[in-house]
C-alpha positions in Angstrom: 117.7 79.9 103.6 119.8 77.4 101.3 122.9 79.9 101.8 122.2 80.0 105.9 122.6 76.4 106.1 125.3 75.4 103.8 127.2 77.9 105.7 126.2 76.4 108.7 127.3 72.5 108.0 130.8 74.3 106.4 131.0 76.0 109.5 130.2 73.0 111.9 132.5 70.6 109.2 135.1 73.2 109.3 134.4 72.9 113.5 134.6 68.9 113.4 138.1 69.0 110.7 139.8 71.0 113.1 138.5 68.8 116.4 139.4 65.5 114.6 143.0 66.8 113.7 143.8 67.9 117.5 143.6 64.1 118.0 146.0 62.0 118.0 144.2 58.9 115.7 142.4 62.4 114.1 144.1 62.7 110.8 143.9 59.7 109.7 140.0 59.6 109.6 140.0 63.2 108.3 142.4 61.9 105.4 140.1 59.1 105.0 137.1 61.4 104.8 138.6 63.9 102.9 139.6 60.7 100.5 135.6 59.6 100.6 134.4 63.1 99.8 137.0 63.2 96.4 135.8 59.8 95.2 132.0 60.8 95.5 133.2 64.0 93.5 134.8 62.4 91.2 132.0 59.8 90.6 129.6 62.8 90.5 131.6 64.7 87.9 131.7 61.3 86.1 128.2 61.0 85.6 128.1 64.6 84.7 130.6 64.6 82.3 128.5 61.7 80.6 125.7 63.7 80.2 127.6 66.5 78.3 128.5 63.9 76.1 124.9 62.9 75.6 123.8 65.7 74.8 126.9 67.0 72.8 126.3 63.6 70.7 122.1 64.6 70.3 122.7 67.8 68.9 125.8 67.0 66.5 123.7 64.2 64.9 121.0 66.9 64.8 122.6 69.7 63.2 124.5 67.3 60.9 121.1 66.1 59.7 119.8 69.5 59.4 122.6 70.6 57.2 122.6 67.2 54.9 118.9 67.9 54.4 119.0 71.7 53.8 122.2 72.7 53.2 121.5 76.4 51.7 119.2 77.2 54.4 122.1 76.3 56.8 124.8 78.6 54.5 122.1 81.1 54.5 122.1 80.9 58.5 125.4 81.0 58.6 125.6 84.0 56.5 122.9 86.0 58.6 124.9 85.5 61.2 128.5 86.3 60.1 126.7 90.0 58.6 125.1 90.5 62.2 128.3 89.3 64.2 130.1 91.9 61.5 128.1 95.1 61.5 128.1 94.3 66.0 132.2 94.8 65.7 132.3 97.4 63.3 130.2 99.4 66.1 
């Protein structure tokens, strides 16, 4: 139902661009929405890229703690996973 309707409002925007451009005063407000519609996706990417650093930051701190506190279960981790990783590409 989702899909039906954002085809719908790209089809009626697409329907509206294309109206507002026949005009003669019509591409400047399309520029200027067009212009509206990259700042509030910029802001949104913004805000998300600020949440990848969040969480980026949480789980550096975290597995830098884990490693200062047990560092041969971390090597021993590491090694597990470098045999399994190897014995997958010899296949």
């Amino acid at each position: 139902m989702a899909e039906s309707y954002q085809s719908t409002s790209s089809a009626s925007d697409a329907a509206r661009e294309e109206s507002l451009a026949g005009r003669p005063n019509g591409s400047e407000e399309l520029r200027a929405r067009s212009a509206m519609k990259l700042s509030e996706l910029k802001d949104k990417l913004a805000g998300a890229q600020d949440v990848v650093k969040t969480k980026y930051r949480v789980v550096s701190e975290s597995t830098d703690d884990f490693v200062h506190d047990s560092p041969w279960k971390a090597v021993t981790m590491a090694l597990i996973g470098g045999l399994i990783i190897g014995m997958l590409a010899a296949r």
